[in-house]
PDB file of N, CA, C and O in Angstrom:
ATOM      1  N   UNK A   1       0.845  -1.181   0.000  1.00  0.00           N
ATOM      2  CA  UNK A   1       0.000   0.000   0.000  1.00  0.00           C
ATOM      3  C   UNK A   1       0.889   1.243   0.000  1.00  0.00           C
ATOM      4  O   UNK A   1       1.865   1.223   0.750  1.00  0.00           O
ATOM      5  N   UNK A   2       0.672   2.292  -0.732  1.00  0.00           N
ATOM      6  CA  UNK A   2       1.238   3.066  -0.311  1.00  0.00           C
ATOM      7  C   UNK A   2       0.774   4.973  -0.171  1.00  0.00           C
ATOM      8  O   UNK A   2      -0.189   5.185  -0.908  1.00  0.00           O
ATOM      9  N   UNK A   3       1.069   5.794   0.299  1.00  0.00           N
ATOM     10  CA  UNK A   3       0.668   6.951   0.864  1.00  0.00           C
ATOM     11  C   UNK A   3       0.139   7.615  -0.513  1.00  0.00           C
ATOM     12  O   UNK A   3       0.545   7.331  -1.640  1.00  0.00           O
ATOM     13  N   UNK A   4      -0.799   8.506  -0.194  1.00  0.00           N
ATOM     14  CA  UNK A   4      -1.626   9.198  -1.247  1.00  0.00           C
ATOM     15  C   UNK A   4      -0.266  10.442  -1.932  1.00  0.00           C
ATOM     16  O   UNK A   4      -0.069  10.695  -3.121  1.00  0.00           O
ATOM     17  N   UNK A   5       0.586  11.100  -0.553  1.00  0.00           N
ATOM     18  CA  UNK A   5       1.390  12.013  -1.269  1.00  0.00           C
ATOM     19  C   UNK A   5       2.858  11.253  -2.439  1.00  0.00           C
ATOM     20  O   UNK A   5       3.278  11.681  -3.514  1.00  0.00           O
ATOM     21  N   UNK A   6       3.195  10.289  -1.802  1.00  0.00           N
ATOM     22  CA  UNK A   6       4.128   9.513  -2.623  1.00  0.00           C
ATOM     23  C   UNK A   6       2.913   9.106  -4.077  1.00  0.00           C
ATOM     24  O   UNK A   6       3.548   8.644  -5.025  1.00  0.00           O
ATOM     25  N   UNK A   7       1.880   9.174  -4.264  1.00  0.00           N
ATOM     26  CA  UNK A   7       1.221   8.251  -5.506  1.00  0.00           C
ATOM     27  C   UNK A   7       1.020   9.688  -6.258  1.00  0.00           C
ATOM     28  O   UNK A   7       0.888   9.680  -7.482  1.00  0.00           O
ATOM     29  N   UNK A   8       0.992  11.054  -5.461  1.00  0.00           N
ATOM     30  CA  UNK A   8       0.842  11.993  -6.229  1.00  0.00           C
ATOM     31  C   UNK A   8       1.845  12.294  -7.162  1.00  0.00           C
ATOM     32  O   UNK A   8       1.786  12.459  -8.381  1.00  0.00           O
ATOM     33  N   UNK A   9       3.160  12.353  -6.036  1.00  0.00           N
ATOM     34  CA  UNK A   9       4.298  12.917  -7.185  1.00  0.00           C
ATOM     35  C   UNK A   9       5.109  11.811  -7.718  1.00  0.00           C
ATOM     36  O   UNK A   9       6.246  11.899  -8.180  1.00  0.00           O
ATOM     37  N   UNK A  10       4.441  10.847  -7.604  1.00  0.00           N
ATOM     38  CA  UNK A  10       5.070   9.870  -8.652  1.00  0.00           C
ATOM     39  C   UNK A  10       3.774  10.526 -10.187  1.00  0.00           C
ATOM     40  O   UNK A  10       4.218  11.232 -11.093  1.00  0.00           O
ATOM     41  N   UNK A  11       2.193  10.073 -10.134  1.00  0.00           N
ATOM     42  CA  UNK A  11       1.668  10.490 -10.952  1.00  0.00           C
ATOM     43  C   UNK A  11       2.356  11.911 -11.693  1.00  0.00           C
ATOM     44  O   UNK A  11       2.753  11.950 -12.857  1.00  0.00           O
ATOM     45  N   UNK A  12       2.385  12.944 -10.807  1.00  0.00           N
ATOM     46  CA  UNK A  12       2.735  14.016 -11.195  1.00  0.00           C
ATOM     47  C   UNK A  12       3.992  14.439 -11.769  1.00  0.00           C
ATOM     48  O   UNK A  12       4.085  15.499 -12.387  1.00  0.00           O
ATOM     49  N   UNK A  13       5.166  13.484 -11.552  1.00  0.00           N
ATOM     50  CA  UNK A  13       6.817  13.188 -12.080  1.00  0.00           C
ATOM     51  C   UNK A  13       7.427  14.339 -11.532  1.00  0.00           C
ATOM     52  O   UNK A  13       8.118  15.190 -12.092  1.00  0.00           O
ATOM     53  N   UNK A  14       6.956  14.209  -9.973  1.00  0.00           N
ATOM     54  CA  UNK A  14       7.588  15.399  -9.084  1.00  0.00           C
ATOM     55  C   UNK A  14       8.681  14.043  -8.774  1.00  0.00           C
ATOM     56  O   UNK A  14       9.866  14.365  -8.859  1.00  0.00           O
ATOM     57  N   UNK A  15       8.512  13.114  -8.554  1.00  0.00           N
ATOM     58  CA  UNK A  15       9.685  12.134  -8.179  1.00  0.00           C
ATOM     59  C   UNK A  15       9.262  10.805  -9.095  1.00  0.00           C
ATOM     60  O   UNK A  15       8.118  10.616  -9.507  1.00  0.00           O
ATOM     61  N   UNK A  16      10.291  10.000  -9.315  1.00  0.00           N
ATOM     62  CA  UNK A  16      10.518   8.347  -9.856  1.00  0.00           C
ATOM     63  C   UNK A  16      10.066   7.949  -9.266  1.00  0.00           C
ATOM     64  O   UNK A  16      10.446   8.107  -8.106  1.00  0.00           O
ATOM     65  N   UNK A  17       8.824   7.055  -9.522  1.00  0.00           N
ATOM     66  CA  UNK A  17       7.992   5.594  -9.200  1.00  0.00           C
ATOM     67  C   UNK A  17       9.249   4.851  -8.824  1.00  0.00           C
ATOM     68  O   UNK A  17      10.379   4.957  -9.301  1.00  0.00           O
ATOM     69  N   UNK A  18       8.843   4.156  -7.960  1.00  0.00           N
ATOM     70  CA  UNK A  18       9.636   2.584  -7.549  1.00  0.00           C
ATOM     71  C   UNK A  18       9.327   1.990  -9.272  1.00  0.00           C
ATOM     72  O   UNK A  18       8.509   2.378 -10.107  1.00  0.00           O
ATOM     73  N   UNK A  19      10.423   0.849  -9.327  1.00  0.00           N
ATOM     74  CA  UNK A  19       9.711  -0.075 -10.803  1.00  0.00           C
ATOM     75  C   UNK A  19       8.997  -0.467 -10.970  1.00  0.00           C
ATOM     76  O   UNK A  19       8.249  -0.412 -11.947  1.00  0.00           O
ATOM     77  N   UNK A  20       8.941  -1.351  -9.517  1.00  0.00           N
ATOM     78  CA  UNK A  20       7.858  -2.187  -9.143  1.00  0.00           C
ATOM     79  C   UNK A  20       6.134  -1.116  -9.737  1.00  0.00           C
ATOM     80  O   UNK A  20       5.138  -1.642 -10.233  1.00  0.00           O
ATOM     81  N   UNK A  21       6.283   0.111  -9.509  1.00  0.00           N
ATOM     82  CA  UNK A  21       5.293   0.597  -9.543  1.00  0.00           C
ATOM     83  C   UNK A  21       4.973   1.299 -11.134  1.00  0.00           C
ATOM     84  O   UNK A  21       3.857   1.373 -11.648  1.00  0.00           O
ATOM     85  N   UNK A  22       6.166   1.741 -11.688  1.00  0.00           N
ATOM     86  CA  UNK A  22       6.232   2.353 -13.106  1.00  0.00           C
ATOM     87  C   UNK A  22       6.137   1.185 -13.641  1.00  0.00           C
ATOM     88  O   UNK A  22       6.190   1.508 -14.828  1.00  0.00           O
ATOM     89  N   UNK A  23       6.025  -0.058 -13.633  1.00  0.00           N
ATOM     90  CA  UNK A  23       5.422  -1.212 -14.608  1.00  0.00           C
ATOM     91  C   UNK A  23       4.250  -1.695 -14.484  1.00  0.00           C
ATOM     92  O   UNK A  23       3.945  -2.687 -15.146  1.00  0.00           O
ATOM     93  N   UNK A  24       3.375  -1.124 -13.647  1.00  0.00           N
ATOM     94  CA  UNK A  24       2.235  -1.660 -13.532  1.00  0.00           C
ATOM     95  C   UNK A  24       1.305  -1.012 -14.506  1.00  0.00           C
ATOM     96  O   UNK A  24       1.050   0.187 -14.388  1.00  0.00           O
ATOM     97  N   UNK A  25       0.797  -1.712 -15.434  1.00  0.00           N
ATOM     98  CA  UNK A  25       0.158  -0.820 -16.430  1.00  0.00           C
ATOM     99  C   UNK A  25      -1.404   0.385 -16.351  1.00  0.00           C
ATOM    100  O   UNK A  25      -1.986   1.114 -17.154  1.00  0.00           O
ATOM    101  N   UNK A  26      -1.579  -0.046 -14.661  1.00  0.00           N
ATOM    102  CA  UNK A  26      -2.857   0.546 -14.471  1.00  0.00           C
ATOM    103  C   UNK A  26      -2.521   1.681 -14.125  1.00  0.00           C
ATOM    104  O   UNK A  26      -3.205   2.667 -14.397  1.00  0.00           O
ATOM    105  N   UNK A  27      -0.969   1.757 -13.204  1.00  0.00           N
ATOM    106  CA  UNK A  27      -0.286   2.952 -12.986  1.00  0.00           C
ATOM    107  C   UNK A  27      -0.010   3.869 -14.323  1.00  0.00           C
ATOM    108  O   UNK A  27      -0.320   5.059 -14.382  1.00  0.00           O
ATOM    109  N   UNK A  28       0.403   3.389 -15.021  1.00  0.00           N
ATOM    110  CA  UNK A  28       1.068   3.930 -16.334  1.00  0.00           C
ATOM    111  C   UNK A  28       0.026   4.173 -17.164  1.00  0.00           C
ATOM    112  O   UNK A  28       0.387   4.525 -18.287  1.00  0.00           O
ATOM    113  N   UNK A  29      -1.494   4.087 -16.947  1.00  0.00           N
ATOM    114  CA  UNK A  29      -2.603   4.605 -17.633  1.00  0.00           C
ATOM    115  C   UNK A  29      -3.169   6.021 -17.051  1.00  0.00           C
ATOM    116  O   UNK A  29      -3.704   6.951 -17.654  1.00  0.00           O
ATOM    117  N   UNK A  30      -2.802   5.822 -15.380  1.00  0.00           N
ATOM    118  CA  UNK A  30      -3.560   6.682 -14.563  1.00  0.00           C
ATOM    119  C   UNK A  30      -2.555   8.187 -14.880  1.00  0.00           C
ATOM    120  O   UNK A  30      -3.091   9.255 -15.175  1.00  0.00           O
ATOM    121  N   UNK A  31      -0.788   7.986 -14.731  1.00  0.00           N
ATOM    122  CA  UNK A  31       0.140   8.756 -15.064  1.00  0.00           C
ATOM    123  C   UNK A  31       0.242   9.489 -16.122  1.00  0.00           C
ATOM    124  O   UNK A  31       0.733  10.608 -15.967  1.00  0.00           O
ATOM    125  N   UNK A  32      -0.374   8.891 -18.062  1.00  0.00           N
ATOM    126  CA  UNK A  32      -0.313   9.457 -18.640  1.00  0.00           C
ATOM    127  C   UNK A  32      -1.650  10.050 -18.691  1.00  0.00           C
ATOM    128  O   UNK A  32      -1.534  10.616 -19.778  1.00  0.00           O
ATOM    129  N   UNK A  33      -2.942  10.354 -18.266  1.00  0.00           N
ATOM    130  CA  UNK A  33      -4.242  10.992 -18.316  1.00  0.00           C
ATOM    131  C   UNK A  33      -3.658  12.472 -17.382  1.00  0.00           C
ATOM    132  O   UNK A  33      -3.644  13.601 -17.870  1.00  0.00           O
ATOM    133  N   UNK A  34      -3.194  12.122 -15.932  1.00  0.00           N
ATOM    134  CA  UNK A  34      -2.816  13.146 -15.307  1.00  0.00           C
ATOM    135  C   UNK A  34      -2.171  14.274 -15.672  1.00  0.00           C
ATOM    136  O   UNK A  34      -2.364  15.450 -15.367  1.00  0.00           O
ATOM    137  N   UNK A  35      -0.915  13.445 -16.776  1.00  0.00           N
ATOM    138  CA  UNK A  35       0.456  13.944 -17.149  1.00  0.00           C
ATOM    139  C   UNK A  35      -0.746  14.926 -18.758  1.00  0.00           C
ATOM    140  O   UNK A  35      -0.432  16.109 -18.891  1.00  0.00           O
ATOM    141  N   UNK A  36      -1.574  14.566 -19.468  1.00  0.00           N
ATOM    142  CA  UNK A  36      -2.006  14.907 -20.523  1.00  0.00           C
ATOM    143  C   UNK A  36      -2.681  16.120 -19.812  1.00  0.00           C
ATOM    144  O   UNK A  36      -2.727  17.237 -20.327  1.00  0.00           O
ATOM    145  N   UNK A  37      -3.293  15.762 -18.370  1.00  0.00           N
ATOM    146  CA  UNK A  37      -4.139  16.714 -17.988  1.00  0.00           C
ATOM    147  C   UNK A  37      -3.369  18.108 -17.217  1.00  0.00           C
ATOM    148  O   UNK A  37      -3.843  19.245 -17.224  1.00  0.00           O
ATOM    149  N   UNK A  38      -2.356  17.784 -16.708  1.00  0.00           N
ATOM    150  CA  UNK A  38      -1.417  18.895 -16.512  1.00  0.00           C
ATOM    151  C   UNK A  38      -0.947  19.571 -17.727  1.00  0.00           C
ATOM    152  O   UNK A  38      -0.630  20.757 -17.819  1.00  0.00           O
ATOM    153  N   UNK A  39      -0.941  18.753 -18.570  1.00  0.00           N
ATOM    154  CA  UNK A  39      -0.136  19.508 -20.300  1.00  0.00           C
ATOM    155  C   UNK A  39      -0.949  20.145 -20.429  1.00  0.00           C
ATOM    156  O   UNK A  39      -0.516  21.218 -20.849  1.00  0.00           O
ATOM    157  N   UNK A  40      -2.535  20.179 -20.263  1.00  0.00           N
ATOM    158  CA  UNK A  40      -3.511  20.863 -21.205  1.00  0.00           C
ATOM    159  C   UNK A  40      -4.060  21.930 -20.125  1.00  0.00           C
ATOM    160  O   UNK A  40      -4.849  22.757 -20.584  1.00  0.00           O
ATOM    161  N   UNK A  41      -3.747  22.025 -18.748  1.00  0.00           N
ATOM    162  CA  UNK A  41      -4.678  22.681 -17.873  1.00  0.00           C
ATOM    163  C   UNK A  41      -3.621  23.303 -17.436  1.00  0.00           C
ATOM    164  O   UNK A  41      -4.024  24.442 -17.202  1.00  0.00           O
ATOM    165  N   UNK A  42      -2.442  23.241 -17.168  1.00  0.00           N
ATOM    166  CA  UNK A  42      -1.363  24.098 -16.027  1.00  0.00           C
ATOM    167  C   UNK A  42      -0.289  24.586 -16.668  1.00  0.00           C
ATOM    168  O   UNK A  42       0.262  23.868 -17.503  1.00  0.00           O
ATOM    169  N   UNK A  43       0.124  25.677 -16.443  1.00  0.00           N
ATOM    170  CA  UNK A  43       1.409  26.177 -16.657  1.00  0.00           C
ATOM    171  C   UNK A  43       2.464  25.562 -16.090  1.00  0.00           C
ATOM    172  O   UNK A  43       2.402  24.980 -15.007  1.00  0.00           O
ATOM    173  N   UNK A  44       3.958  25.709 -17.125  1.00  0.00           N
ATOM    174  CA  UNK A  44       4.641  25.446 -16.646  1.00  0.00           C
ATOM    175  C   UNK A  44       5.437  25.492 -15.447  1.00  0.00           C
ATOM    176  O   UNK A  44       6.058  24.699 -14.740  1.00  0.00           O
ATOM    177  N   UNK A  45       5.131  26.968 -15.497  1.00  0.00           N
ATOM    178  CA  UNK A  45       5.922  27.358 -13.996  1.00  0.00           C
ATOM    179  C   UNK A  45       5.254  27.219 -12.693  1.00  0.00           C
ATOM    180  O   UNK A  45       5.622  27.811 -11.678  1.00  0.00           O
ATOM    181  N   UNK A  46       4.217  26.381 -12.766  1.00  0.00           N
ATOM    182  CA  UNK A  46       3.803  26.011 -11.738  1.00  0.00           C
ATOM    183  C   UNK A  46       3.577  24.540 -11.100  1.00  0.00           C
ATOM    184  O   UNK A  46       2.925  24.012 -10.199  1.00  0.00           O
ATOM    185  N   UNK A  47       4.703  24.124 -12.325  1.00  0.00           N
ATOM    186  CA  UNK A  47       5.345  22.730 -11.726  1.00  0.00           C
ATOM    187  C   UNK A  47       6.515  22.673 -11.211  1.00  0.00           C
ATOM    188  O   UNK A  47       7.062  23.759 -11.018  1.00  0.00           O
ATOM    189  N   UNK A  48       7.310  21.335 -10.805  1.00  0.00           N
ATOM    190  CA  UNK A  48       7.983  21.328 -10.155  1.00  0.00           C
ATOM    191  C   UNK A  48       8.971  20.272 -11.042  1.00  0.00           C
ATOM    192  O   UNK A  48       8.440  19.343 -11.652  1.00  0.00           O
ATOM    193  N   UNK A  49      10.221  20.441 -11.072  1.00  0.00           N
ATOM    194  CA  UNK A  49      11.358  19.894 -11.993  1.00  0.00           C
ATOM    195  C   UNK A  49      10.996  18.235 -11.278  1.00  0.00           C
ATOM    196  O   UNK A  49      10.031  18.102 -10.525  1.00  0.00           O
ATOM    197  N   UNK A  50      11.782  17.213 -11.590  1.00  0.00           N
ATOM    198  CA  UNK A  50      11.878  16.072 -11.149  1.00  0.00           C
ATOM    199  C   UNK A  50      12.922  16.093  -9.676  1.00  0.00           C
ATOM    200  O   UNK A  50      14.120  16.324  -9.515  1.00  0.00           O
ATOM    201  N   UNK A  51      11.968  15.784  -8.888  1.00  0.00           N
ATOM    202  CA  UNK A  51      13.006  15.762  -7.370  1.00  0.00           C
ATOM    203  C   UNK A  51      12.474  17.210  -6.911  1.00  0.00           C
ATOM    204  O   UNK A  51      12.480  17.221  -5.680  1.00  0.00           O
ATOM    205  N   UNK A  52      12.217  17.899  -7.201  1.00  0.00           N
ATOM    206  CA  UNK A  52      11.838  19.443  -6.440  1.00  0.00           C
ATOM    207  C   UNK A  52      10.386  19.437  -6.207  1.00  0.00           C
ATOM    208  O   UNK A  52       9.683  19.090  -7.156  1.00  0.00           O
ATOM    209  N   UNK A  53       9.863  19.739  -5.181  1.00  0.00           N
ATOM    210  CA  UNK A  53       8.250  20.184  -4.683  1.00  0.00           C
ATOM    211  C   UNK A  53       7.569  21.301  -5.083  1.00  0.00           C
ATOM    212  O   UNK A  53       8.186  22.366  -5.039  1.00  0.00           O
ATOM    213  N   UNK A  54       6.340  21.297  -5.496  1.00  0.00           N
ATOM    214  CA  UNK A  54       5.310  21.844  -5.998  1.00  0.00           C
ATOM    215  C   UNK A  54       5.344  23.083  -4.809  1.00  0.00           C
ATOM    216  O   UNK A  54       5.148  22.812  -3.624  1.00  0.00           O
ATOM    217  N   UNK A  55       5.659  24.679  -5.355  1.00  0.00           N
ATOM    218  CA  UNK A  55       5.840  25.401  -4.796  1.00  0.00           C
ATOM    219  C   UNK A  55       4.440  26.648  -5.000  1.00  0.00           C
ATOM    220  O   UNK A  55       4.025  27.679  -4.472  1.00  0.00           O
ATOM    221  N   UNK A  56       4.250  26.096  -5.667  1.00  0.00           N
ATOM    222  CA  UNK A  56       2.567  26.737  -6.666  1.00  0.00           C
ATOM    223  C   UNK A  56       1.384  26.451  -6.973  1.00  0.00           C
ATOM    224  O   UNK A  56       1.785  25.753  -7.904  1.00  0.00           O
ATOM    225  N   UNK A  57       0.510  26.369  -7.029  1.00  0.00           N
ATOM    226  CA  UNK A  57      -0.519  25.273  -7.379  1.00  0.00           C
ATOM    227  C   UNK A  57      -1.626  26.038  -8.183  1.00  0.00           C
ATOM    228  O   UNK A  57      -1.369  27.129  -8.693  1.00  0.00           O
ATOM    229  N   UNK A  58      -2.666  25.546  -8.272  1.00  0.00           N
ATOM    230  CA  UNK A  58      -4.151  26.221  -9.412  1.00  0.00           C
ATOM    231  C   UNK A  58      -4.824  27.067  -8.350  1.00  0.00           C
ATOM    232  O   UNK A  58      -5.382  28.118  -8.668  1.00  0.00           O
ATOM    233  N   UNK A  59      -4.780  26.564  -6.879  1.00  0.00           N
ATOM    234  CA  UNK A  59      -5.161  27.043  -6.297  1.00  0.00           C
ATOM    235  C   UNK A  59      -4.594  27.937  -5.287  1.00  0.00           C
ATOM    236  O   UNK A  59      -5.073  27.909  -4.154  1.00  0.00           O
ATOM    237  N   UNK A  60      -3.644  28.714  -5.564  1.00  0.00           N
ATOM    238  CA  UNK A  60      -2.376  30.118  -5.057  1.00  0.00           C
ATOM    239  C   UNK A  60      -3.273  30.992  -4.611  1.00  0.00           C
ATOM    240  O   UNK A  60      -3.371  31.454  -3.474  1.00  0.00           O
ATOM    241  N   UNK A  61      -4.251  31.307  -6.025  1.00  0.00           N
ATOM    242  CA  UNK A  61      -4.996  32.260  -5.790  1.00  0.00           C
ATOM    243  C   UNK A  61      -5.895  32.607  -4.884  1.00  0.00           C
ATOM    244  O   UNK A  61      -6.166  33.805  -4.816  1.00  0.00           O
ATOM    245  N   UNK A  62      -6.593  31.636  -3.946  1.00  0.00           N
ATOM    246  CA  UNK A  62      -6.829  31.555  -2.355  1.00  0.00           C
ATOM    247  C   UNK A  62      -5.773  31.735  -1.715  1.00  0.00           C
ATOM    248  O   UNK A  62      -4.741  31.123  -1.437  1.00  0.00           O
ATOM    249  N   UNK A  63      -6.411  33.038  -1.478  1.00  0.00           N
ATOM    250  CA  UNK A  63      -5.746  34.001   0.046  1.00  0.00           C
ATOM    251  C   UNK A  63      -5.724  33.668   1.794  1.00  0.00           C
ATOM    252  O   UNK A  63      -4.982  33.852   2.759  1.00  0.00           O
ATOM    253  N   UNK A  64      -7.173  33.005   1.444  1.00  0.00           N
ATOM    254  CA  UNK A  64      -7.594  33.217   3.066  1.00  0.00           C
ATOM    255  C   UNK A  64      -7.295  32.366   3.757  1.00  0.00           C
ATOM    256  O   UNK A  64      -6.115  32.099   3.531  1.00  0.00           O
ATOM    257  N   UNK A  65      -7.741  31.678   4.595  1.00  0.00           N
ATOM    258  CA  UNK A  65      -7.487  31.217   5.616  1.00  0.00           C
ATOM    259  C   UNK A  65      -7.990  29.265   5.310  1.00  0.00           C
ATOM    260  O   UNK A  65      -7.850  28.417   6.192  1.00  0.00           O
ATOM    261  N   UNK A  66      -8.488  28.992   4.056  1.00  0.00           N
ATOM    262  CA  UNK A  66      -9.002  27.796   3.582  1.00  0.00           C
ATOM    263  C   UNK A  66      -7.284  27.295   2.531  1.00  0.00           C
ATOM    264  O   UNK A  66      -6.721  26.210   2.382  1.00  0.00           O
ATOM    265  N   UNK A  67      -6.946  28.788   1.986  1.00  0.00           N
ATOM    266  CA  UNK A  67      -5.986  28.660   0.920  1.00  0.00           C
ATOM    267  C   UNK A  67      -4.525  27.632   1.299  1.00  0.00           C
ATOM    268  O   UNK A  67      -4.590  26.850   2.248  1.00  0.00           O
ATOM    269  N   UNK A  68      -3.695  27.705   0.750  1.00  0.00           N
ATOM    270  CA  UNK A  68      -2.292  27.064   0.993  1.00  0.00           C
ATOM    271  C   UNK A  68      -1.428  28.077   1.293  1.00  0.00           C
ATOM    272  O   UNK A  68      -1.449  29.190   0.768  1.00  0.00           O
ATOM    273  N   UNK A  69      -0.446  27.593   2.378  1.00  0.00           N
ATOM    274  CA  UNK A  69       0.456  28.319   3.051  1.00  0.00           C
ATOM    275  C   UNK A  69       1.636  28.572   2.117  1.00  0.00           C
ATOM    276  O   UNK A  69       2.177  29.665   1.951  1.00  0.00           O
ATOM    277  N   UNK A  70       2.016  27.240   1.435  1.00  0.00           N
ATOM    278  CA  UNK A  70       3.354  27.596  -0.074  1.00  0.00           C
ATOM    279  C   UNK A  70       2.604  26.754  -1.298  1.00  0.00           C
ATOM    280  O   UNK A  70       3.286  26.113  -2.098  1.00  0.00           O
ATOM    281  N   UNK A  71       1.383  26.791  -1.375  1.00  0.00           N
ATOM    282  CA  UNK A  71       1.205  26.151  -2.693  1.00  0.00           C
ATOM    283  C   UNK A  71       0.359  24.920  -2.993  1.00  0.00           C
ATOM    284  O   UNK A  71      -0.029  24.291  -2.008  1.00  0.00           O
ATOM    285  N   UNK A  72       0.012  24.481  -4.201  1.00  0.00           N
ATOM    286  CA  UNK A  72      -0.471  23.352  -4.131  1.00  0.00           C
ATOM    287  C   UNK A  72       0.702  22.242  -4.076  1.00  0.00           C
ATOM    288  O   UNK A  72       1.535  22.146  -4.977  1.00  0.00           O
ATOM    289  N   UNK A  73       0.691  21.451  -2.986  1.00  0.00           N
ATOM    290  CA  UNK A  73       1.879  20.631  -2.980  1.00  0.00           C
ATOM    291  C   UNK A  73       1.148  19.056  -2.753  1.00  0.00           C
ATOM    292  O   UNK A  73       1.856  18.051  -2.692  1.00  0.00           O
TER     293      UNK A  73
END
């Protein structure tokens, strides 16, 4: 089993899947829809290189007190 934030930035190619996990083809269906859906919905600069954390997110633009402290991470 593993943690929802590790399944994010593997989906998201904020970090490398284990193998075990980049060969599973249900993974590698769910990764490229995400990966198509970040291409078509988000700017670049509001991703994060491979190995570096999401410092930005869609939702920045909440200020208040519901919003994120550094970002969508």
């Amino acid at each position: 089993m593993q943690e929802n934030p590790d399944l994010w930035r593997w989906l998201t190619g904020q970090e490398k899947p284990p193998e075990a996990v980049s060969i599973n083809p249900v993974f590698s269906a769910v990764q490229e829809k995400v990966m198509r859906n970040l291409n078509n919905h988000s700017a670049p600069e509001t991703r994060a290189t491979l190995g570096e954390p999401w410092v930005r997110g869609w939702d920045d633009i909440k200020k208040g007190h519901d919003g994120p402290i550094t970002g969508n991470q």
